[in-house]
N, C-alpha and C positions, 0 to 999 in steps of 0.2 A: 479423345476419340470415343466415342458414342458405343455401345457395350451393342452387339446383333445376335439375339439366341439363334443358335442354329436348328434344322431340321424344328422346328415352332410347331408347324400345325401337324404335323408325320407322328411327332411323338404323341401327343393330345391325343389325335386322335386315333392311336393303337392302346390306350386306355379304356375304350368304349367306355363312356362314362354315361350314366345318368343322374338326372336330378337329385338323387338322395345317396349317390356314390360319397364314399369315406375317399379320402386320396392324400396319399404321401407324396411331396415332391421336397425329395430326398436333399436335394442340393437349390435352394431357393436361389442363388447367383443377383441377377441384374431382376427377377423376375417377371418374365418372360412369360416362359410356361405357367407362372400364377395364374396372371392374367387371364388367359385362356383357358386355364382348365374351372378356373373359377365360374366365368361365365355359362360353362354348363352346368353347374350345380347349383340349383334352388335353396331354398330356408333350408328344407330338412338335408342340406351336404355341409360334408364337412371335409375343410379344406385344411393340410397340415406341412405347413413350411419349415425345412429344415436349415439350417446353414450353418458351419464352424464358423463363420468371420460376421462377429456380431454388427458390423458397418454395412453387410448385404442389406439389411432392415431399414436402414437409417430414412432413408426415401421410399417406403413402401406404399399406397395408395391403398391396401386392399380391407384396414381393418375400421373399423368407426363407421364401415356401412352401415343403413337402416333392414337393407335387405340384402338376401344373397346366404350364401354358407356361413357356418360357424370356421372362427377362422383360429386358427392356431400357430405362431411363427417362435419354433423353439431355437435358441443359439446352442449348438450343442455337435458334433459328430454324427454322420449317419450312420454310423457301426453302431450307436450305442441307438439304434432304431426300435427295438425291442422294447426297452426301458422304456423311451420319452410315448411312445405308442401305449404302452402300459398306464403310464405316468399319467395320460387323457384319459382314464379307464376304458380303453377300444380295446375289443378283443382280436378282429380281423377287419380288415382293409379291402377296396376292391380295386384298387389300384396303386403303384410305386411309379415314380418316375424318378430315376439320377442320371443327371448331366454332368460328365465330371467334367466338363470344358469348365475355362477361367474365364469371372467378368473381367471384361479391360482395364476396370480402371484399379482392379488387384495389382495390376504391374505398373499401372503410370502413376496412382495415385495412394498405393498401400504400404509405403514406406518400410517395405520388410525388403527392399534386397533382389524383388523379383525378376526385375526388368536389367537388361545388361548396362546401359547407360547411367545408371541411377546411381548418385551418390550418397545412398542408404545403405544403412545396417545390414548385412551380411545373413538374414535370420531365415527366410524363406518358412516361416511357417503360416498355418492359415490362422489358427487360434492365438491368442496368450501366447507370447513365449517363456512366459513362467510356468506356463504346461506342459513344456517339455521337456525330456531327458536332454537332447542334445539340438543344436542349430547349425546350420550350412557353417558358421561362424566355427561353433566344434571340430567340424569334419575337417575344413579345409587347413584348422590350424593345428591341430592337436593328433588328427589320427596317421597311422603309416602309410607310409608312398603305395605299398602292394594295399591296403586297405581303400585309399583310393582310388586307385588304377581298377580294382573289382567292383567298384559302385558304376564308378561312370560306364563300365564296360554291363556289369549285369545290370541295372536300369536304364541304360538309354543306348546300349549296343555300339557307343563311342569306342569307337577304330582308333583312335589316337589317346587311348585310355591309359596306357603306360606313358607317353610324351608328356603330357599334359599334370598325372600326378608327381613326376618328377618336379614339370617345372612349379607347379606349386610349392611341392617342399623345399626345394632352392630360393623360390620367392620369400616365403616365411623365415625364412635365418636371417634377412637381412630387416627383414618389418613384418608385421601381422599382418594378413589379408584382411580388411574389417570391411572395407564393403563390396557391395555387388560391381561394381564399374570397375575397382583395383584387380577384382577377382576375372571380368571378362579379357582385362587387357595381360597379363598373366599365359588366359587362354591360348588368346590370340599369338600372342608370343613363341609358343610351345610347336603351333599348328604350321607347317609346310604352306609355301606362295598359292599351289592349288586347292588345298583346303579352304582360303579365305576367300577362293572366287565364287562359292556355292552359294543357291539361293537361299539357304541359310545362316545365320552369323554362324561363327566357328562356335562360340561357346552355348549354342541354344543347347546342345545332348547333354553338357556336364550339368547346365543349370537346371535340366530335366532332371537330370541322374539326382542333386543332393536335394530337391526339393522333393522326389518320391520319399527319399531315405528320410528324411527329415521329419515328413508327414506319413511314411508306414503307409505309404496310399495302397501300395498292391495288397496288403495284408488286412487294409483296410474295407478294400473292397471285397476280399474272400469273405469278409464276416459279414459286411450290407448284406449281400446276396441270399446267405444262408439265411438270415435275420428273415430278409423281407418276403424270399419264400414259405416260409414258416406261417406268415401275417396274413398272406394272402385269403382272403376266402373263394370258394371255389366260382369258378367264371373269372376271378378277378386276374388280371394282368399286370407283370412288371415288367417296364422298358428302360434300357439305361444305353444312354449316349457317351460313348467312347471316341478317342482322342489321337493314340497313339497303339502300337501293334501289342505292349505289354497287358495294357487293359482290355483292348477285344477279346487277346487271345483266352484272359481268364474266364471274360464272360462268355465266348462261346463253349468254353470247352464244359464251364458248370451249368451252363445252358442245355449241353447236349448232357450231362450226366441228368440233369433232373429229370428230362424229358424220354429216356429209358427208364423212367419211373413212368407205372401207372399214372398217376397224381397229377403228370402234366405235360401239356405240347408246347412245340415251337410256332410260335405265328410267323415266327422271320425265319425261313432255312438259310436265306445269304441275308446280311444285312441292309437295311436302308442306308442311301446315301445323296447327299445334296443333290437337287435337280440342278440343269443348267444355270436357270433365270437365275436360283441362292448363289451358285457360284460366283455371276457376274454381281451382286450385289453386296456379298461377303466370301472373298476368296479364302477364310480362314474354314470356313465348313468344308472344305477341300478331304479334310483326313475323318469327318465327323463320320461314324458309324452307329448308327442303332437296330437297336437286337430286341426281341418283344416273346416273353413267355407267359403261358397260360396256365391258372391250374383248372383241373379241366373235372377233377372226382368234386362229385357229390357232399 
């Protein structure tokens, strides 16, 4: 299935960009938004693609132009946006853009575990798995039933959060959970007749839940924000595309604290959301929300 950015032109163009605009696009994905925001930047722009999963580049189109921006595509975390923004010697930016949605073919095609069907490694991380402390593989096998039952429950607000890390630890005494597809039918196992008639699979909230924990996303994201406030230069604007109620709610609420600062307003008071037409063409932009702040001092 073919990767559809959502909210495309809404985000681009609450950047207000021009020709000689510096711009971060924090989360380079399928890109999408490259594309487009590239085409409003002349020679003297400079355009800076981020992505933890060094395979988002692998097909990119954007660099070996004759003409158009300087182009920069670092593999690295957007937390550590500071550094790699450092790291090009730029001092401020006039624009951020992060989408934390997933490309598609992360889950059909990225052999970590992500997608419920898949008989793949249990990992769910986006970078290197030698980069990190622990993997969905860790959680699911090694940590305690109450340890689990408070992930699935505080990242993905899973109601069947005690059911479900039971039947995990029950499942592991008899064999390791090692991949993703052992791990949804487990789920499924756990979850009551009327749980599995939801338009959701039963195990989408737990594979939510260890793939935050896994990737420190929420924590992940407090620091982007802090980072890319910082970068901004005045006039410049950050928008970021959220997914789910845990990630809105941090970015409005650090949205609304920067913006009881001098320093900066709100371009978005309620957020953007998919028009009709996006719906019927991609029903996944369904939960997409984007939020757009300004710094506005001199």
């Amino acid at each position: 299935m073919k990767h559809i950015t959502v909210l495309q032109s809404e985000a681009v163009a609450a950047l207000t960009l021009n020709r000689s605009s510096i711009v971060v696009d924090a989360t380079f994905g399928a890109g999408g938004h490259a594309k487009l925001v590239c085409e409003q930047l002349g020679d003297e722009g400079v355009y800076i693609g981020i992505d933890a999963d060094k395979t988002a580049f692998a097909d990119n189109t954007l660099e070996g132009k004759k003409s158009g921006p300087t182009i920069h595509l670092v593999n690295d975390n957007f937390s550590n946006l500071s550094e790699i923004v450092s790291s090009l010697h730029i001092k401020k930016v006039n624009g951020i853009l992060a989408d934390l949605g997933w490309r598609t073919d992360q889950f059909t095609d990225g052999g970590k575990g992500f997608s419920f069907s898949a008989d793949e490694p249990l990992l769910m991380t986006y970078g290197s798995p030698e980069q990190y402390t622990f993997t969905a593989y860790d959680i699911v096998n090694s940590w305690q039933e109450e340890n689990i039952a408070d992930v699935l429950y505080g990242y993905a607000e899973e109601r069947m959060s005690r059911r479900i890390a039971k039947a995990i630890v029950m499942a592991r005494k008899k064999a390791k959970i090692t991949t993703a597809a052992a791990l949804a039918a487990v789920v499924e196992s756990a979850v009551p007749g009327f749980y599995k008639k939801a338009k959701i699979h039963p195990a989408t909230k737990t594979f939510q839940a260890l793939r935050i924990a896994v990737n420190d996303e929420l924590g992940t994201l407090e620091r982007f924000i802090s980072a890319a406030s910082s970068l901004l230069a005045p006039q410049g604007t950050l928008a970021i595309i959220t997914f789910h109620s845990l990630e809105d709610r941090i970015v409005k609420l650090r949205f609304r604290e920067l913006a009881q600062t001098e320093g900066f307003s709100l371009v978005t008071k309620k957020p953007i959301v998919a028009t009709r037409e996006e719906l019927l063409a991609n029903p996944r932009a369904r939960s997409a929300k984007l939020r757009v702040i300004k710094r506005t001092e001199t």
